[in-house]
C-alpha positions as CSV (number, residue, x, y, z in Angstrom):
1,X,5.0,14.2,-0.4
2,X,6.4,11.1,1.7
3,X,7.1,7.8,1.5
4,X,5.8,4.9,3.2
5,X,6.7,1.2,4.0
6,X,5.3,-1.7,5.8
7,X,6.5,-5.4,5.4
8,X,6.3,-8.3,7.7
9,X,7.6,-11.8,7.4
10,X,5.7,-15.0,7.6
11,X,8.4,-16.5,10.2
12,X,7.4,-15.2,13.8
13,X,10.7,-15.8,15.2
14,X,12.4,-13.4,12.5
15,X,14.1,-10.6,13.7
16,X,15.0,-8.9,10.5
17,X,12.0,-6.4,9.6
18,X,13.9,-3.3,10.1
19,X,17.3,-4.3,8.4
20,X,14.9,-4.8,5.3
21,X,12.7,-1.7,6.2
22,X,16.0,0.7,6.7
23,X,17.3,-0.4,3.3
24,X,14.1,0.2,1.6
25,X,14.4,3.3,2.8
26,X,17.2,4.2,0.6
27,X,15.4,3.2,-2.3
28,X,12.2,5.8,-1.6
29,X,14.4,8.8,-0.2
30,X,14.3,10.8,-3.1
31,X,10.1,11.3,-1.6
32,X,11.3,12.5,1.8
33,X,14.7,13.9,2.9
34,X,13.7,15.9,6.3
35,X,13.0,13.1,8.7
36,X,12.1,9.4,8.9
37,X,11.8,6.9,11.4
38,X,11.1,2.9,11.4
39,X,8.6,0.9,13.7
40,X,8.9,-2.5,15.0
41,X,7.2,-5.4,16.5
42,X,8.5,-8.6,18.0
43,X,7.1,-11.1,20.0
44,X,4.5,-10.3,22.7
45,X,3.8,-7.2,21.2
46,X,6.6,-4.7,22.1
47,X,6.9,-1.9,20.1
48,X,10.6,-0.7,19.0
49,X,11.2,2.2,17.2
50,X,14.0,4.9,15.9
51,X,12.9,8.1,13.9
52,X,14.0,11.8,13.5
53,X,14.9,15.0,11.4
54,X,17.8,14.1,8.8
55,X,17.7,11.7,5.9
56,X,18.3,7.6,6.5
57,X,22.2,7.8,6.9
58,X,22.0,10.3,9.7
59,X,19.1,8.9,11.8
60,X,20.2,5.1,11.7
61,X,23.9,6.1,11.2
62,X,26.0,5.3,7.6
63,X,26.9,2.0,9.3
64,X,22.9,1.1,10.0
65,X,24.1,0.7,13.5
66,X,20.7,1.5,14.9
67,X,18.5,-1.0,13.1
68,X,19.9,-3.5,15.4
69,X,17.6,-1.8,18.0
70,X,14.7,-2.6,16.4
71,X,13.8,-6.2,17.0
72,X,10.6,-7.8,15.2
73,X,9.3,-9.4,12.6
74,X,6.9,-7.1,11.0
75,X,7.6,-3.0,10.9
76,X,6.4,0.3,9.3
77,X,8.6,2.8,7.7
78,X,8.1,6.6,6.8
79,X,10.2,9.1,4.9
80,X,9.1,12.9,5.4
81,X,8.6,15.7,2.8
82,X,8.3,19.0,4.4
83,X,5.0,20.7,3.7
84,X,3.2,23.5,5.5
85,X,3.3,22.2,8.9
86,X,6.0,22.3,11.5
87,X,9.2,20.6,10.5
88,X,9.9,19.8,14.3
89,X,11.8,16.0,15.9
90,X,8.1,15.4,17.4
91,X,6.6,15.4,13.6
92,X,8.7,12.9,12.4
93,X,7.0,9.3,11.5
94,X,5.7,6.6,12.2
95,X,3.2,7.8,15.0
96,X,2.3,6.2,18.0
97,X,-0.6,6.0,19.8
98,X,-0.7,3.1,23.0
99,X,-4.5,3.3,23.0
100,X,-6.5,1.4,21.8
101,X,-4.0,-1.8,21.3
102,X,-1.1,0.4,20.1
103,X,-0.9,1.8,16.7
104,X,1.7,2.9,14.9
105,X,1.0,4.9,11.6
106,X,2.4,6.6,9.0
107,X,0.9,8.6,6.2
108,X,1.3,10.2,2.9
109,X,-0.7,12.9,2.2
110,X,-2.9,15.8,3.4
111,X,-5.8,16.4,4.8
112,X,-7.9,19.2,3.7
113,X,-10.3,19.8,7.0
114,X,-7.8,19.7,9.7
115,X,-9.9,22.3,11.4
116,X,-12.8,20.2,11.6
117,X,-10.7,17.3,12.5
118,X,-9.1,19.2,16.1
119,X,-12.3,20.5,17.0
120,X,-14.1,16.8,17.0
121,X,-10.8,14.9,18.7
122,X,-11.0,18.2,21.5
123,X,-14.8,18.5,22.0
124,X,-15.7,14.4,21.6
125,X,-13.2,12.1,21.3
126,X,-11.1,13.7,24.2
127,X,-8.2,13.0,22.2
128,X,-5.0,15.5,22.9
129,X,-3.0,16.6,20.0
130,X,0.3,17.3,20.3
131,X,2.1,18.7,17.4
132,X,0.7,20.5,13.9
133,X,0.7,17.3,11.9
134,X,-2.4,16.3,10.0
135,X,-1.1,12.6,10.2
136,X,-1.3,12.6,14.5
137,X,-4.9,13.8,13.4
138,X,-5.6,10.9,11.3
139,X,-4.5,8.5,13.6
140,X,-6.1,9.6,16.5
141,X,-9.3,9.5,14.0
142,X,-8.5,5.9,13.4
143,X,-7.7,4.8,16.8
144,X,-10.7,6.6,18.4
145,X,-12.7,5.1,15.8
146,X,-11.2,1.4,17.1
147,X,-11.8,2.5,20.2
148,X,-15.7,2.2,19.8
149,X,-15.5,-1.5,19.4
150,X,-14.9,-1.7,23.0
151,X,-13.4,-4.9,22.8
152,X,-10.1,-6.0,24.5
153,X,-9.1,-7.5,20.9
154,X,-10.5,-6.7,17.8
155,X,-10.3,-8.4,14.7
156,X,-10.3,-7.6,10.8
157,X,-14.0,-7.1,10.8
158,X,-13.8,-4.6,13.3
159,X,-10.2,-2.8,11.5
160,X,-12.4,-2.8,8.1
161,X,-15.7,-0.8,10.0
162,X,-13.5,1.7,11.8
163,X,-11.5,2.5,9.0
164,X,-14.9,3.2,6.8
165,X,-16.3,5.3,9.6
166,X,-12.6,7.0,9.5
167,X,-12.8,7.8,5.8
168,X,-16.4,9.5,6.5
169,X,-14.6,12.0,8.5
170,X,-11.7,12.8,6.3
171,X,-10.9,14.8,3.4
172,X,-8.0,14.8,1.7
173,X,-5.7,12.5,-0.2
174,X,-3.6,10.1,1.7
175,X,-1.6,6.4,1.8
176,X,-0.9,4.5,4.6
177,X,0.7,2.0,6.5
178,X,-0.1,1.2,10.4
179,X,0.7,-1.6,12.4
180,X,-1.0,-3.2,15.4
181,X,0.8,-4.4,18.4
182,X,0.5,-8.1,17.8
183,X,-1.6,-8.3,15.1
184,X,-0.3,-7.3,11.9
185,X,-0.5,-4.8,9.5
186,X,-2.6,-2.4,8.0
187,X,-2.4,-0.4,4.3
188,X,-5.3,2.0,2.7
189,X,-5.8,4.4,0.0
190,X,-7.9,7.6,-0.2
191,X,-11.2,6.5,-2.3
192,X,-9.7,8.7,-5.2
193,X,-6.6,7.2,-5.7
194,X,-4.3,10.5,-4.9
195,X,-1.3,9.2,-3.5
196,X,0.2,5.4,-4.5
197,X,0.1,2.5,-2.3
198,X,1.4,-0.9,-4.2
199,X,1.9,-4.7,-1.9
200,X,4.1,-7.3,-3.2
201,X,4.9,-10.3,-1.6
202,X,7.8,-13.5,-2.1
203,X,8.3,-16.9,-0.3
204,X,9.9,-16.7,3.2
205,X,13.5,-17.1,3.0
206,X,13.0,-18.5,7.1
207,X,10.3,-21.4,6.5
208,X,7.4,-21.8,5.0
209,X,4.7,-19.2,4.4
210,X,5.1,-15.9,2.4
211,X,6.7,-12.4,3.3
212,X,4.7,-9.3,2.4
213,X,5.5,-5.4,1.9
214,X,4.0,-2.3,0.9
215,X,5.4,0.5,-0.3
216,X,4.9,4.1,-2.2
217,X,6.9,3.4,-5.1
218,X,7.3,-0.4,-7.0
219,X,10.9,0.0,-6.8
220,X,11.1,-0.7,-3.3
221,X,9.9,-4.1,-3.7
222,X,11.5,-4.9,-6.8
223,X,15.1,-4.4,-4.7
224,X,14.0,-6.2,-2.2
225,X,12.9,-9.2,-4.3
226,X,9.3,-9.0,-3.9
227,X,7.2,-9.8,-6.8
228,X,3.3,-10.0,-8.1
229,X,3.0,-6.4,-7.1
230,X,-0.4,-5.2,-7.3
231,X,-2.2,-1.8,-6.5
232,X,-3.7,-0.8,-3.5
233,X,-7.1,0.6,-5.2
234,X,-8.9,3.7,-4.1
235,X,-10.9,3.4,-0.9
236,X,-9.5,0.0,-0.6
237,X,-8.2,-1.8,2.7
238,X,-5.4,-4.3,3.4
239,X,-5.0,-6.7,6.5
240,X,-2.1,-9.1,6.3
241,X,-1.4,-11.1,9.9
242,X,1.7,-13.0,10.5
243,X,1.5,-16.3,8.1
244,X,-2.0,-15.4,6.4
245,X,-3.4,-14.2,3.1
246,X,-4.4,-10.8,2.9
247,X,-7.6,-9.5,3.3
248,X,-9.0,-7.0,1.1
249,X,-12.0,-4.6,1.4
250,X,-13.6,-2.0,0.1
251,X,-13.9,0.6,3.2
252,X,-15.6,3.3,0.7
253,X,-16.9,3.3,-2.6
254,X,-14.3,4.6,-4.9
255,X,-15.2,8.1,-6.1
256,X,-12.7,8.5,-8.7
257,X,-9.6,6.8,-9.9
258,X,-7.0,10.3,-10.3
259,X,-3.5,9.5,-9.2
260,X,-1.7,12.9,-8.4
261,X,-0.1,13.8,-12.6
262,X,3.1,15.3,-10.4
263,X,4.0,11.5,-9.5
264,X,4.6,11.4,-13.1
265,X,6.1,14.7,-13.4
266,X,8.9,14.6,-11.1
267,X,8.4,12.3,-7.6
268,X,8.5,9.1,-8.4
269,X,11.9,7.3,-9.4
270,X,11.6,6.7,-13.3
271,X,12.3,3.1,-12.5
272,X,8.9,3.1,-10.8
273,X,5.5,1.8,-12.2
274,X,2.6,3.5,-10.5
275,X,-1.2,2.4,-10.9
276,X,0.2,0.5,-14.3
277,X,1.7,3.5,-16.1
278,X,5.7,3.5,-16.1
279,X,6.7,6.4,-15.1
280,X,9.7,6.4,-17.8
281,X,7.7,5.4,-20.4
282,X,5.3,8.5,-19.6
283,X,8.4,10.8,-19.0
284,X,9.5,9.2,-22.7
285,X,5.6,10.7,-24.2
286,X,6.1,14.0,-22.4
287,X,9.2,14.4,-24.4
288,X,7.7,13.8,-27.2
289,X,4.6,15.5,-27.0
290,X,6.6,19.1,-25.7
291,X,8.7,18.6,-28.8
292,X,5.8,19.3,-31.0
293,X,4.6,22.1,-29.2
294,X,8.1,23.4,-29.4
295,X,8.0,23.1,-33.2
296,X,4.5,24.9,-32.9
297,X,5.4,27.7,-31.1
298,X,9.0,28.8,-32.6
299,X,8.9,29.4,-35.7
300,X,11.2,27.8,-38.7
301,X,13.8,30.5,-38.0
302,X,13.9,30.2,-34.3
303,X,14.0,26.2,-34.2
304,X,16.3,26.3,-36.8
305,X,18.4,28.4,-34.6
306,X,18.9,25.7,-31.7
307,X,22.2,24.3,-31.4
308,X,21.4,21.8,-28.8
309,X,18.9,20.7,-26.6
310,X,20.3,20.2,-22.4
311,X,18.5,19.0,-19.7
312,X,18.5,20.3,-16.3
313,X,19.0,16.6,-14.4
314,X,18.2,14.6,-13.4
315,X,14.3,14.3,-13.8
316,X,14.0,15.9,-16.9
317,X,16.9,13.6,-18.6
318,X,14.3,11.0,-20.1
319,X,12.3,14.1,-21.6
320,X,14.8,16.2,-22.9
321,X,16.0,13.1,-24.5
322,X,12.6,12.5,-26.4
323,X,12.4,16.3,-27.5
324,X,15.6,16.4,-29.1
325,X,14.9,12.9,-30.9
326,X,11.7,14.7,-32.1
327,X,13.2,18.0,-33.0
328,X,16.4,16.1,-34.9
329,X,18.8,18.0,-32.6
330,X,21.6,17.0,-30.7
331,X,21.0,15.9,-27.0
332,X,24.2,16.2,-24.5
333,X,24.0,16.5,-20.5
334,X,25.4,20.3,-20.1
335,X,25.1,20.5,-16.8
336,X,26.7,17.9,-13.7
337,X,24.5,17.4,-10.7
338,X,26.0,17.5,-7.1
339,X,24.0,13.9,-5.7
340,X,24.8,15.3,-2.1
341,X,23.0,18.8,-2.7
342,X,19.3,17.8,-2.7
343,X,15.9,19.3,-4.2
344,X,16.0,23.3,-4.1
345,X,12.1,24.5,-3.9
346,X,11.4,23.6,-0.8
347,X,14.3,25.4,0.9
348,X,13.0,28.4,2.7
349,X,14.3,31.7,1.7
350,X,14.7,32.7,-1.9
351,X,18.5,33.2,-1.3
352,X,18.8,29.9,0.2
353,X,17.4,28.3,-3.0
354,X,20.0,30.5,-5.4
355,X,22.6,29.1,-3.3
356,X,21.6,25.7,-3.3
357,X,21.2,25.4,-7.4
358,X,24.7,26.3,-8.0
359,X,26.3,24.2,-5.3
360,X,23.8,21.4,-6.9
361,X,24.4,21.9,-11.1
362,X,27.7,23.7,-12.7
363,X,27.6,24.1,-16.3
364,X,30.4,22.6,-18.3
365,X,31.6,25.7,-20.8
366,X,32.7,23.4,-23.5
367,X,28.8,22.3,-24.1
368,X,27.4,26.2,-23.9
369,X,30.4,28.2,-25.7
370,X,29.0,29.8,-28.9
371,X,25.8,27.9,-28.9
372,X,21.9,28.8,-28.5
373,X,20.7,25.7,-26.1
374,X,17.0,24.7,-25.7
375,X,17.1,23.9,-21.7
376,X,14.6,21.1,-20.5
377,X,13.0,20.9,-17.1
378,X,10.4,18.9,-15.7
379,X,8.8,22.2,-14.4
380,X,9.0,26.1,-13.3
381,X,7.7,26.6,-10.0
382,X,8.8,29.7,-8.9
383,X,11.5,30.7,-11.0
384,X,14.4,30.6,-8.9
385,X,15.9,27.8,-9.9
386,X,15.3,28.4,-13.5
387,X,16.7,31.7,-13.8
388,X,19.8,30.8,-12.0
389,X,20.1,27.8,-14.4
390,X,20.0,30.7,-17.4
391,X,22.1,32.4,-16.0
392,X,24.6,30.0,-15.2
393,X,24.2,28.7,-19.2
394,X,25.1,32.3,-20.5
395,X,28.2,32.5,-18.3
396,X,29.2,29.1,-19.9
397,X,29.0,30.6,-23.1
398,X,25.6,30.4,-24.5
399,X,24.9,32.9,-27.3
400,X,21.1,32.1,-27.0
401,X,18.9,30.3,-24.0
402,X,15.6,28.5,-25.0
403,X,13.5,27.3,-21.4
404,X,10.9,24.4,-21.8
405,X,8.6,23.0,-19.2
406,X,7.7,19.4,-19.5
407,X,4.9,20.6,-17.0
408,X,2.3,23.4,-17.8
409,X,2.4,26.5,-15.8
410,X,1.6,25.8,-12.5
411,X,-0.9,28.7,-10.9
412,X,-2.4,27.0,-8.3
413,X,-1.6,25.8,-4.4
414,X,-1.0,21.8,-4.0
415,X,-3.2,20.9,-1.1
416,X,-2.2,16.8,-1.2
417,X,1.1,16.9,0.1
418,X,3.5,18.8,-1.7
419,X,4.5,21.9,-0.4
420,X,5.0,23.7,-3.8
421,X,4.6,27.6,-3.0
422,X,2.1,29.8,-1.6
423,X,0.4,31.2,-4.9
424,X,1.5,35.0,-4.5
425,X,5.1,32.5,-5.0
426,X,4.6,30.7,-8.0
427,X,5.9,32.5,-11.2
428,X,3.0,31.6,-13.4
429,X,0.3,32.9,-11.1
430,X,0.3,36.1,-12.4
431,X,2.8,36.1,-15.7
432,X,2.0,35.1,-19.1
433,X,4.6,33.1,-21.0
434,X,5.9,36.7,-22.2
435,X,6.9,38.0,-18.6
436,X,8.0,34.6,-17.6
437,X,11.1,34.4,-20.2
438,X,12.1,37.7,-19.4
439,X,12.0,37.2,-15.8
440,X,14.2,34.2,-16.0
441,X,16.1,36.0,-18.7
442,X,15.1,33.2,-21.7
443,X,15.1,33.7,-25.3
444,X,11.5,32.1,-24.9
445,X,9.4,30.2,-22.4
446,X,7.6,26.9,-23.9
447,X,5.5,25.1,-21.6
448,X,3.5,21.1,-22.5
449,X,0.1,21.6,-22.4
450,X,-2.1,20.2,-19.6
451,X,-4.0,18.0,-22.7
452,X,-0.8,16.8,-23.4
453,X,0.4,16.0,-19.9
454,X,-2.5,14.0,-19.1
455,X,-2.5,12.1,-22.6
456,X,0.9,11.6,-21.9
457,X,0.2,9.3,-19.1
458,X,-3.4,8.1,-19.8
459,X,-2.3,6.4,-22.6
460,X,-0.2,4.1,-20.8
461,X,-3.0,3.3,-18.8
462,X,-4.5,0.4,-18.1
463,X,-7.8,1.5,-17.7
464,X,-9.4,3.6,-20.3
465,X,-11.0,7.3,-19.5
466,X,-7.9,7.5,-17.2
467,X,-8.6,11.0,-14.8
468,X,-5.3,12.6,-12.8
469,X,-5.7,15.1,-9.7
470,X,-4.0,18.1,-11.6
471,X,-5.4,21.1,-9.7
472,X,-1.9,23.1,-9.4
473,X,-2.2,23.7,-13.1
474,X,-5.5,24.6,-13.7
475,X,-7.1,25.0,-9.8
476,X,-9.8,22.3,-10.6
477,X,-8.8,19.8,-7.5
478,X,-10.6,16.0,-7.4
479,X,-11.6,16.5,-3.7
480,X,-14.0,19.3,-2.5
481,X,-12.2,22.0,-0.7
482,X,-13.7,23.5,2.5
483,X,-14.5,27.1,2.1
484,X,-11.2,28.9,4.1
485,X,-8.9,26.4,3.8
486,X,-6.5,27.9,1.3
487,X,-6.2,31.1,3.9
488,X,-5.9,28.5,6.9
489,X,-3.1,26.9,4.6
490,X,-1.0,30.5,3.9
491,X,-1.4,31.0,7.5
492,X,0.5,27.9,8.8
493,X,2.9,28.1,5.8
494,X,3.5,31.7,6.8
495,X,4.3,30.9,10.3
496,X,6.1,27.4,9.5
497,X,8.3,29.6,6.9
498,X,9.2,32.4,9.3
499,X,10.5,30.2,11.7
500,X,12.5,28.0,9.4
501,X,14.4,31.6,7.7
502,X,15.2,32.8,11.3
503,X,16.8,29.6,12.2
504,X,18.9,29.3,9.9
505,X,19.9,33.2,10.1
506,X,20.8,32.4,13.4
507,X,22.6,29.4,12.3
508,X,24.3,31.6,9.8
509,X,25.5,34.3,12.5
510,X,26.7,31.3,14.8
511,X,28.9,29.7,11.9
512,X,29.9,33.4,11.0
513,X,29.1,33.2,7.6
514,X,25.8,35.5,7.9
515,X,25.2,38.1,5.0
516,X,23.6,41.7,5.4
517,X,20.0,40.3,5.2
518,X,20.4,37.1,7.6
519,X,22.0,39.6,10.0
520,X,19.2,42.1,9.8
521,X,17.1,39.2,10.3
522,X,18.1,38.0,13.5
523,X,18.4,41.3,14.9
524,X,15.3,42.8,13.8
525,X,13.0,39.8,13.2
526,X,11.6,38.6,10.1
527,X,8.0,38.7,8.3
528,X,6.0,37.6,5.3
529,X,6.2,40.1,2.9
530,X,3.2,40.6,-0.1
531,X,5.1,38.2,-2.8
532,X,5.3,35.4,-0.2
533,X,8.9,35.8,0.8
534,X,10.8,36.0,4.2
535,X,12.3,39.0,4.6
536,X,13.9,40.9,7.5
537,X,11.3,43.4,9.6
538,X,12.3,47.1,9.0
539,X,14.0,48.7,11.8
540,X,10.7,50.6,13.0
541,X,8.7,48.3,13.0
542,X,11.1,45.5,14.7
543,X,9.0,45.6,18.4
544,X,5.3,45.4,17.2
545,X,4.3,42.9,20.1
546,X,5.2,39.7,17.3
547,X,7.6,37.3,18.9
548,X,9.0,36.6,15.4
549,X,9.9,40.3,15.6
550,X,11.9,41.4,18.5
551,X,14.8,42.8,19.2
552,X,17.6,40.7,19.5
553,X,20.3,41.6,22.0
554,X,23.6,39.4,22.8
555,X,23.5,37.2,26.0
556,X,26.3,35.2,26.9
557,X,27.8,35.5,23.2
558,X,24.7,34.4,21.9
559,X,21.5,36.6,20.0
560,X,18.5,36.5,22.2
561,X,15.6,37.8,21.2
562,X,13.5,39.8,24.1
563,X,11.2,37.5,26.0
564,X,12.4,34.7,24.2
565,X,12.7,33.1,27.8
566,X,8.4,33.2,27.8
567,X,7.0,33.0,24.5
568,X,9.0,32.1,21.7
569,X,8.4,29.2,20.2
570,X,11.3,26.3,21.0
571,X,13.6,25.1,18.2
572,X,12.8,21.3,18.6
573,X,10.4,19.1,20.2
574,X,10.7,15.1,21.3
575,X,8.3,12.6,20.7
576,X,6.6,12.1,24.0
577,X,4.2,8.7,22.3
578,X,7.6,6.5,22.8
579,X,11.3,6.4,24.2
580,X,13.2,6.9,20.9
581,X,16.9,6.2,20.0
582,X,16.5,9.0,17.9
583,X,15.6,11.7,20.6
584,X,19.2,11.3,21.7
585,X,21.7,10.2,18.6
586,X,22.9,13.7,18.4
587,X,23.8,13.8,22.2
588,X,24.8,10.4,22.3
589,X,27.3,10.3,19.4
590,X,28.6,13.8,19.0
C-alpha cells in the first residue's frame, strides 16, 4: 500500500508544486512510511526531483529545506509501503524513465504477472530493469508502449492508446500518477477499481485558470483547499495540461467496480471518503454490526460479565466506540499510543514486532485493575501484536480479557499491495476461533463476519450491488491469478525478509544492544524457517554454499561474512534514472 500525488497549477510561471506536493505528503503518510520522493517540472521541460528511504521529515528535512530544490509548476508525489520486494534507496518513487519524452511515474499497487512482464521488456522491448519493483516494470510497459507512436511529440490521443495497449498487458491492481516532461500530467485506475485515485481541483491563487491534484486519499485535497472532488473510475484515464480541462477516457472497459474492503478496515485516514463511502461512517457500521455478533456469540452470562469495552488505537477507536454504544457498556481509551512508534506488522522479525507494540501502546492500570475488558481491534493478522496487547492488559490489572476483530479472520496472502504475511504467518490460516484465544491468551476471540464487513460499507454506497476485493479473508481475489504466482511471491518475500532480519542484527551488534538470537544471527546466518519466520541458521548447517549463511568473522572491528567481498548482496542501491538530492542527504548533512 502507497500513496500517490500529482497536482499542477494553471500559472506556468509558478514555482510552488513541490511546497504543495511535500505538504500533502504529510497528510497521506500514514499509507507509506519507508521512502518517498517528489518530482518536478518547470519550464522547458527539466525534471527536478528528491526521493529516498525514510518518512517526509527525513528525506526533505523537518524544515522542508529541500523542496526549494524542486522548481516547477506541476509535480508527482509517492509515499512507499514496504511489500515483498526490495526495500532498497533505488526503489524509492517516483520513477524515471528519459525515453520516450521523459516520464516520471509512481504507483500504488501490484502487479500479479511480473514474470511475464521481465521476460517481454528483456526478449522485445529491450528495456533493462534495474531493481525488483513491479512499478519500474509498469513504466517501462507504458513508456515502451509510447514509444510505438514514433513521434517526436505525442499528444492525448496517443497517451489514451498506449495506456489501453498497457492495461492489456497487465494484471494486477494499481493507481497512478505520471508526468510528462512538458506536457502535463497523467492519473489511471486499474479497470476494477482496487486501489483509489480521486482529482479535485480550485481557482488559481496566481491568475486565472484552475489548479488541479490527484491524490489516494480525499483528505489530501480537502487540506489543500481543493474541492469538487470526484473519482477516478475503474479503467479510466486522466490528462490535465497546464491551463486546460481534463480529458477523460475510458482506456478499458470496466470489469468490476471492488475497491480493496482493507481501505475501509484500517488504511485510509477516517477523515477520508473513498469511491463515495466515508470511511468513518463505515468504521461507525462495523462497530455496530461486531456488537451484535458479540451479543450472539457470548452468552447472557459472559456479556454480562464485561466491565468495559477498550480499543487498541487508533484505527479501531471509531468501532470500539459503536460496540460499546450497542452493547450498553462503558467505552474508555485504556491504552496511550506513542505517535512516533509507527505500524508494527510489517516489521520483520517476530521479536522486532513484540518490541515495537510496547514502545507504541502502554496500558494505563487505573482502566484494567479489577475489571474484565472486551479489547477492540480493527484486525488480527498474525497475532503478535494482539497477544502482546493481552498481555499487557492483564499486567494492568485485568481480571478477564475479551479480543474482538472488526475484520474477519484473515487466511489468505494480499496480492494488491499490502504486504500482510506469508500464509504459513497469519494466525487464522490454520486456527479456529478456539486456538486463536488461547494463543493470544483471551477469554474469547470474536471476529465481524465477512457479510457483515461488506454490508458495512456497501450500504454507504452510492451505487447499488456494491462488490469489494476481499480475497485475504476468504481467498476469492477480483483479478485472475497466474498459476505460481503465490510460490514466486513467498520466494521474494523470503529473500526480501532475510535480508531485512540480518541487517538489522548487524545493526544491533554495531549499537551493542544485540540479544542471543541477533547475535547468533549474524554469526551464523539466518533462514526461513516452516512458520514463515527469520531465524538464526544452526551452527552445522551455517556454510551450506547460501550467502545469507556464512560465517561471519571480525575484520577491522567489523562482522564480515566470508565472501561477502564477491557475492553478497549490497546494503543500498542509488537511483541511477536521475541525479537525486536524496542519494546524498545523509552524507551531506550528517
Amino acid at each position: 500500500m502507497c500513496g500517490i500525488l500529482a497536482l499542477i497549477h494553471a500559472n506556468g510561471t509558478e514555482t510552488s508544486a513541490a511546497s504543495e506536493l511535500h505538504e500533502a505528503l504529510y497528510l497521506l503518510q500514514h499509507r507509506g512510511q519507508d521512502a518517498c520522493g517528489i518530482a518536478t517540472c518547470a519550464s522547458g521541460g527539466k525534471i527536478y526531483q528528491c526521493k529516498g528511504n525514510g518518512m517526509a521529515a527525513k528525506v526533505f528535512r523537518d524544515d522542508g529545506a529541500r523542496v526549494s530544490d524542486l522548481p516547477g509548476y506541476m509535480g508527482i508525489g509517492h509515499l512507499r509501503y514496504p511489500t515483498a520486494g526490495s526495500s532498497a534507496n533505488a526503489e524509492a518513487q517516483p520513477f524515471y524513465v528519459n525515453s520516450p519524452y521523459g516520464i516520471c511515474f509512481a504507483h500504488n499497487g501490484n502487479l500479479i504477472n511480473a514474470t511475464e512482464l521481465k521476460q517481454f521488456l528483456d526478449l522485445e522491448a529491450h528495456r533493462h530493469i534495474n531493481t525488483e519493483s513491479d512499478s519500474e516494470l509498469m513504466v517501462n510497459i507504458f513508456a515502451n508502449e509510447l514509444n510505438e507512436t514514433g513521434k517526436a511529440r505525442v499528444n492525448d490521443k496517443d497517451i489514451f492508446a498506449a495506456l489501453s495497449r498497457m492495461y492489456t498487458r497487465c494484471v494486477g491492481g494499481w493507481a497512478c500518477t505520471a508526468m510528462l516532461a512538458g506536457f502535463g500530467l497523467i492519473g489511471f485506475r486499474d479497470s476494477y477499481g482496487i486501489r483509489p485515485l480521486v482529482l479535485g481541483s480550485r481557482p488559481s491563487e496566481n491568475g486565472p485558470g484552475t489548479d488541479w491534484m490527484m491524490a489516494s486519499e480525499s483528505v489530501a485535497l480537502d487540506q489543500r483547499g481543493f474541492t469538487n472532488v470526484i473519482d477516478i473510475l475503474p479503467g479510466q484515464a486522466v490528462i490535465i495540461q497546464k491551463g486546460a480541462a481534463p480529458l477523460f477516457r475510458q482506456v478499458q472497459e470496466p470489469v468490476r467496480y471492488a475497491p480493496d474492503i482493507f481501505e475501509y478496515v484500517y488504511f485510509a485516514r477516517p477523515d477520508t471518503v473513498i469511491d463515495g463511502i466515508s470511511v468513518q461512517e463505515s468504521r461507525e457500521r462495523m462497530g455496530y454490526k461486531l456488537a451484535d455478533t458479540i451479543a450472539r456469540r457470548l452468552d447472557p452470562a459472559e456479556l454480562a460479565d464485561i466491565d468495559v469495552v477498550i480499543p487498541i488505537p487508533e484505527t479501531s477507536n471509531t468501532s470500539a466506540a459503536c460496540v460499546a454504544e450497542r452493547l450498553k457498556k462503558p467505552y474508555c481509551q485504556g491504552f496511550v499510543k506513542n505517535r512516533y512508534v509507527f505500524r508494527t506488522f510489517i516489521m520483520p522479525g517476530q521479536k522486532a514486532r513484540e518490541k515495537s507494540v510496547r514502545r507504541k501502546l502502554n496500558p494505563m492500570k487505573i482502566k484494567f485493575q479489577g475489571k474484565n475488558v472486551l479489547l477492540v481491534d480493527d484486525s488480527i493478522v498474525r497475532g503478535t501484536t494482539s497477544r502482546e496487547i493481552v498481555n499487557m492488559a492483564r499486567e494492568a490489572g485485568a481480571r478477564k480479557v475479551y479480543f474482538a476483530s472488526c475484520a474477519p479472520r484473515i487466511t489468505h496472502a494480499h496480492i494488491y499491495g499490502i504486504d500482510l504475511a506469508s500464509p504459513s504467518e497469519l494466525i487464522a490460516h490454520h486456527r479456529d476461533e478456539e486456538s486463536i484465544a488461547k494463543h493470544i491468551g483471551a477469554i474469547k476471540v470474536i471476529y465481524q463476519t465477512l457479510d457483515d464487513l461488506k454490508a458495512a460499507c456497501a450500504e454507504l454506497s452510492p451505487r447499488p450491488h456494491q462488490e469489494f476485493e476481499v480475497g485475504v479473508f476468504c481467498g476469492s481475489y477480483v483479478t485472475p491469478v497466474e498459476p505460481g504466482y503465490f510460490e514466486h511471491l513467498e520466494r521474494v518475500r523470503g529473500e526480501t525478509k532475510k535480508l531485512k532480519v540480518m541487517e538489522s542484527a548487524r545493526e544491533a551488534i554495531a549499537n551493542g544492544s544485540a540479544g542471543e538470537e541477533e547475535i547468533r544471527m549474524a554469526t551464523n546466518g539466518v533462514e526461513v524457517n516452516e512458520d514463515g519466520q527469520v531465524v538464526a541458521v544452526s551452527g552445522n548447517n551455517s556454510s551450506d554454499g547460501d550467502p545469507m549463511n556464512r560465517e561471519v568473522t571480525l575484520r577491522n572491528g567489523k562482522r564480515v561474512r566470508e565472501g561477502d567481498e564477491e557475492s553478497s548482496p549490497p546494503r543500498d542501491r542509488m537511483d541511477i534514472s536521475l541525479h537525486n538530492f536524496g542519494d546524498y542527504a545523509q552524507d551531506a548533512h550528517s
